[in-house]
Wavefront OBJ file of the C-alpha trace (Angstrom):
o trace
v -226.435 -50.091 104.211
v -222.818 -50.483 103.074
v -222.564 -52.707 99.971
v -219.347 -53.618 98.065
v -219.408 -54.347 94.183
v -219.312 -57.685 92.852
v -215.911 -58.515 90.964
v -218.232 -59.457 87.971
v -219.664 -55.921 87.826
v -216.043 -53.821 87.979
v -215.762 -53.714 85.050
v -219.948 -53.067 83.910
v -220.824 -49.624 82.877
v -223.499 -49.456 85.390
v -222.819 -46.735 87.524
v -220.218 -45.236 85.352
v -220.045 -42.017 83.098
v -220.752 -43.689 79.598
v -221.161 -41.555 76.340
v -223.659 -42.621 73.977
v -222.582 -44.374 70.932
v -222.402 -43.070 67.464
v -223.130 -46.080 65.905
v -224.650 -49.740 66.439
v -221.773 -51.829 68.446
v -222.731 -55.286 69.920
v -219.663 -55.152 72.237
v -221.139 -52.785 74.462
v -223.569 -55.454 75.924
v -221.886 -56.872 78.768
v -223.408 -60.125 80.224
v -223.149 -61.106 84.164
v -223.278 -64.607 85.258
v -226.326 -65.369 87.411
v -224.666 -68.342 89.170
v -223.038 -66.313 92.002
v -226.081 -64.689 93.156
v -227.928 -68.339 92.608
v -225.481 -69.874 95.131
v -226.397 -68.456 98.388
v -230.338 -69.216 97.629
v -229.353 -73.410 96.798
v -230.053 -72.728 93.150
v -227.889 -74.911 91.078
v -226.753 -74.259 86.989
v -228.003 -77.095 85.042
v -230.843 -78.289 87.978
v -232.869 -75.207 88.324
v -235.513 -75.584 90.393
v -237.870 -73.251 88.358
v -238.831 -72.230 84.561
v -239.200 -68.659 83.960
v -238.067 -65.701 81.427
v -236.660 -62.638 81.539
v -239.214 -60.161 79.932
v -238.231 -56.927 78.287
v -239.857 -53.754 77.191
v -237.513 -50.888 75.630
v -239.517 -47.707 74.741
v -236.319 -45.929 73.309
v -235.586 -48.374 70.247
v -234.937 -46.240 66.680
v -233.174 -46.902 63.643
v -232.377 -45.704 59.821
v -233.964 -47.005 56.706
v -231.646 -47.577 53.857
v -232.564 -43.598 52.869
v -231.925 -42.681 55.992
v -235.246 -41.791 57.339
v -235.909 -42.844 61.296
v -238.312 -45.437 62.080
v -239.214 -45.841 65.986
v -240.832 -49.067 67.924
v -241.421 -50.685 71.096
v -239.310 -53.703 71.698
v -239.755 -56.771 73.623
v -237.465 -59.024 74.503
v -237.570 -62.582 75.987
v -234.431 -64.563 77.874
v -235.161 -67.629 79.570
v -234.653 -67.973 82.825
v -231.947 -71.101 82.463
v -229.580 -68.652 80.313
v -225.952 -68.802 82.058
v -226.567 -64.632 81.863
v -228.237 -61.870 81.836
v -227.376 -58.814 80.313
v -226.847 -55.295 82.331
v -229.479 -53.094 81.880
v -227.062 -49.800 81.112
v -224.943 -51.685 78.603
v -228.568 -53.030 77.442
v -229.584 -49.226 76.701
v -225.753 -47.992 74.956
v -226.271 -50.540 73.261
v -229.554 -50.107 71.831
v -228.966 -46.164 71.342
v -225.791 -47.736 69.204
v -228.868 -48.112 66.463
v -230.223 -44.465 66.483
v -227.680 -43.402 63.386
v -227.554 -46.963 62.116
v -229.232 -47.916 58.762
v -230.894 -51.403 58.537
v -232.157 -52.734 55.176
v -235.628 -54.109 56.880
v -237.472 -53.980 60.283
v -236.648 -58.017 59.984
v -232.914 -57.076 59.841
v -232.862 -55.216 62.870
v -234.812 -58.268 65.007
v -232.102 -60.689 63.636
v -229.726 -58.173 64.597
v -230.793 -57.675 67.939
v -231.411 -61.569 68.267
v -227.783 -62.226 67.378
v -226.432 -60.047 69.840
v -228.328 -60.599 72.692
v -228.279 -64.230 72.483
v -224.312 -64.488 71.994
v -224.101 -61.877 75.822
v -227.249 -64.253 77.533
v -225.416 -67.512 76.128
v -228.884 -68.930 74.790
v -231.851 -67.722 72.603
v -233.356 -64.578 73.355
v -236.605 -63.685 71.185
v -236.995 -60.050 69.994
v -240.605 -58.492 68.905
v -241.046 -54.711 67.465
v -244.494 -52.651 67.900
v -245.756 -49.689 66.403
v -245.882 -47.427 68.989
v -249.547 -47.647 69.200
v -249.836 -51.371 69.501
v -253.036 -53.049 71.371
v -250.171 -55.390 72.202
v -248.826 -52.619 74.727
v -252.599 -51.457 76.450
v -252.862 -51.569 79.950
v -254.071 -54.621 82.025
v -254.174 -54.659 85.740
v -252.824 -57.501 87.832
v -255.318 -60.434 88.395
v -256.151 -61.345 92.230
v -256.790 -60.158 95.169
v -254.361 -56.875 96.054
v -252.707 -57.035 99.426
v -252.053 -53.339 99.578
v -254.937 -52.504 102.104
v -254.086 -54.563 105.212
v -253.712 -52.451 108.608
v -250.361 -54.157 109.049
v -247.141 -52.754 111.562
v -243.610 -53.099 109.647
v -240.405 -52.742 111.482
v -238.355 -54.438 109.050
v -237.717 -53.527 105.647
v -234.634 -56.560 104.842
v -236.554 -60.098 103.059
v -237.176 -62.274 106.181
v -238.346 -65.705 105.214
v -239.675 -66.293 108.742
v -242.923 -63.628 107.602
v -244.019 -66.588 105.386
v -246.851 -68.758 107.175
v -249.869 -70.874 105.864
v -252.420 -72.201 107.749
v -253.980 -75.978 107.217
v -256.658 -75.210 103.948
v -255.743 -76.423 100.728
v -256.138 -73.378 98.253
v -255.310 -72.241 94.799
v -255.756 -68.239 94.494
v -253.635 -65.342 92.752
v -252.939 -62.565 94.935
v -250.584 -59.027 94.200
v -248.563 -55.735 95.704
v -247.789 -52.808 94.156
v -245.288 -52.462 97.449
v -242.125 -53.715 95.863
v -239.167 -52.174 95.912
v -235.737 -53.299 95.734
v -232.542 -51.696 94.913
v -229.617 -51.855 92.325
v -226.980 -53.591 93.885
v -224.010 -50.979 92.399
v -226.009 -47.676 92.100
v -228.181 -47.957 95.039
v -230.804 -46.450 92.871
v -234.467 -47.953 93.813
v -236.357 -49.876 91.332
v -240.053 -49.906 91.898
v -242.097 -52.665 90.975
v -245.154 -54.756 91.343
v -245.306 -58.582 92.233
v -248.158 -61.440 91.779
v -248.212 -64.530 93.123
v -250.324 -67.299 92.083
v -250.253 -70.754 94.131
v -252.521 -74.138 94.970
v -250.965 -75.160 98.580
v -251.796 -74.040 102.299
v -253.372 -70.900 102.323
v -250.962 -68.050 103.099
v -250.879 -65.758 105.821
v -251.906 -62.114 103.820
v -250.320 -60.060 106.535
v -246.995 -62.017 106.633
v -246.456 -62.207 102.937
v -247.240 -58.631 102.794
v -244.823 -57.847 105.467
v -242.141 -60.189 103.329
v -242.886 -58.534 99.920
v -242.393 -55.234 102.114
v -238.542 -56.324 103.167
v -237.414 -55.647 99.657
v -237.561 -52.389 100.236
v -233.635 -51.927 101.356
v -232.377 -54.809 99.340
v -229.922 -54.669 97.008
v -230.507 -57.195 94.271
v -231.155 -57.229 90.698
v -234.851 -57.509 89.470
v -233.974 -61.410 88.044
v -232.548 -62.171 91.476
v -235.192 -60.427 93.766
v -237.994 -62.813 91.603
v -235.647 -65.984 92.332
v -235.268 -64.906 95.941
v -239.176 -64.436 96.489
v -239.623 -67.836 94.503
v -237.094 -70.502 96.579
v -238.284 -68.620 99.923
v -242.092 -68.930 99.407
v -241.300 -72.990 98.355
v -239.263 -73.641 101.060
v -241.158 -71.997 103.514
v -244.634 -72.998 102.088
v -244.659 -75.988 100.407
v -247.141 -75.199 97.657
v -248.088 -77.589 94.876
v -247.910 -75.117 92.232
v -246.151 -71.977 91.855
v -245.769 -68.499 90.080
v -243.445 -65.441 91.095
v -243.572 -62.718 88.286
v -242.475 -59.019 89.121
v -243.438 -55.748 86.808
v -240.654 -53.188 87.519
v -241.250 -49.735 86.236
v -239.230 -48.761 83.341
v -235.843 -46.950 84.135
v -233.405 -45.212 81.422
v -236.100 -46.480 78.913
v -236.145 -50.724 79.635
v -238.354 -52.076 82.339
v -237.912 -55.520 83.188
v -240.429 -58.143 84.204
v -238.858 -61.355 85.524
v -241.196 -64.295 86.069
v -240.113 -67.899 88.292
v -242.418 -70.482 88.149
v -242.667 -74.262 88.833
v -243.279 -76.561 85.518
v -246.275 -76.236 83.993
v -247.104 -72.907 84.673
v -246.885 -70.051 82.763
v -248.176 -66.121 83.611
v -250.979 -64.289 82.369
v -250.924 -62.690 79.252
v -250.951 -59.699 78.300
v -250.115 -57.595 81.419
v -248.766 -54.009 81.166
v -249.549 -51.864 84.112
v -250.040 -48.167 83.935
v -246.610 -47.046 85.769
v -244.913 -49.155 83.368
l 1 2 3 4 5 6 7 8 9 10 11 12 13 14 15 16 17 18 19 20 21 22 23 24 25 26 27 28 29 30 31 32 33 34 35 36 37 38 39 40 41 42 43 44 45 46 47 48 49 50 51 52 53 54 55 56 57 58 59 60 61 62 63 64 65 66 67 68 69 70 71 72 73 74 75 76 77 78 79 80 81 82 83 84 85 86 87 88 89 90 91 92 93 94 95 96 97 98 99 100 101 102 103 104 105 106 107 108 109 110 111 112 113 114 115 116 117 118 119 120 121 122 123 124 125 126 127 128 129 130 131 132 133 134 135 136 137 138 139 140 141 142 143 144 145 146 147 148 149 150 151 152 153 154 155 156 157 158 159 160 161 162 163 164 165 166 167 168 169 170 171 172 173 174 175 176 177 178 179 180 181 182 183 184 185 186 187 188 189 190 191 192 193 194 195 196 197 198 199 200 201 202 203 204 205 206 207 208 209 210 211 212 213 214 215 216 217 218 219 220 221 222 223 224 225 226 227 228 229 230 231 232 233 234 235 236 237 238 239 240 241 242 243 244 245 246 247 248 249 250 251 252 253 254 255 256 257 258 259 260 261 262 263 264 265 266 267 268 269 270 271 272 273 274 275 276 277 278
């Protein structure tokens, strides 16, 4: 599939040859407007049809005490879903390797650090939490519902067709997953596996068509934000459900795994979820 870079991301340092960083540097993060991919799914800035976040995990977070002994955690990191940006993953990883040979005065200093920054490149607040490596915080939890990942179906397709999506007349409310997804990054081309739950009251779906939907990620080349919006505004347009949830676990990649969630108001995932291939 033949796929031309966005003028936003010419300049990003995803995809490029990038040295790591001696030392901590907050202009490294390099933030990318969501509204142009927004546009061609009807979202508009300011009237989103959704609430949602941006979830975080980076397993590769380190820093100096004031005697300069290393201290290592898990991070987690929070930006809500009506933030003008998001932040590029690769830039998202210099940037954090920027603290490796960096001494902070506290474990507190480096969360107000890292809220500072990331904030100022997403353009609202972005919440930052540190584990111990070892945190119950981080133990595995499978995805709630019914899995989808044993129908008998044919594919031919593997591009998101909206015209999968069907319902039938019953009035349901039920939580059902894949561990199918895949998508790809729209400059490397590099695939990004994930896993996706949705959880809706409206007309029952069709398993085999959603399945065969989720399935025509599988060439698309989207960011992991985007590819949860997409999923979202196709399954309410096409299905007219009362209530909805979209969230997506992507596996980690350079360290940072990303777990995007679209919902409408009032709703709000499951907590805690961390799948093993995370």
């Amino acid at each position: 599939m033949a796929h031309h870079r966005p003028d936003t991301l010419m300049h990003a340092p995803l995809g490029r040859e990038a040295a790591y960083p001696a030392h901590y540097d907050a202009g490294l993060l390099f933030a990318i407007p969501r509204a142009a991919n927004r546009a061609p799914l009807g979202i508009e800035e300011g009237a989103l049809p959704f609430i949602g976040e941006d979830e975080w995990h980076a397993f590769e977070v380190s820093w100096l005490n004031t005697r300069g002994k290393p201290l290592v955690a898990v991070a987690r990191f929070r930006l809500p879903a009506e933030s003008p940006n998001l932040v590029e993953s690769k830039s998202w990883k210099l940037y954090l390797n920027g603290f490796n040979q960096t001494r902070f005065e506290s474990r507190q200093a480096v969360i107000d650090t890292l809220e500072h920054d990331l904030s100022a490149a997403a353009a609202a607040p972005v919440s930052v939490e540190l584990f111990h490596v070892d945190d119950e915080a981080l133990a595995v939890t499978p995805l709630p519902g019914e899995c989808l990942d044993d129908l008998d179906i044919e594919v031919t397709d593997y591009t998101p067709c909206a015209e999968h999506l069907a319902v039938g007349e019953e009035i349901v409310e039920e939580t059902l997953h894949s561990h199918l997804l895949k998508s790809n990054c729209p400059v490397t081309g590099q695939p990004d596996w994930g896993s996706v739950l949705i959880r809706y009251r409206g007309p029952r779906l069709d398993r085999e068509g959603l399945l065969r939907y989720l399935i025509g990620y599988r060439q698309h080349l989207d960011f992991h934000e985007h590819c949860v919006e997409h999923i979202f505004m196709d399954l309410m347009d096409r299905t007219r459900p009362e209530r909805l949830l979209v969230l997506a676990r992507y596996v980690r990649r350079g360290g940072l795994d990303i777990s995007p969630w679209r919902a409408t108001p009032g709703e709000r995932p499951p907590e805690p979820l961390r799948l093993s291939r995370q």
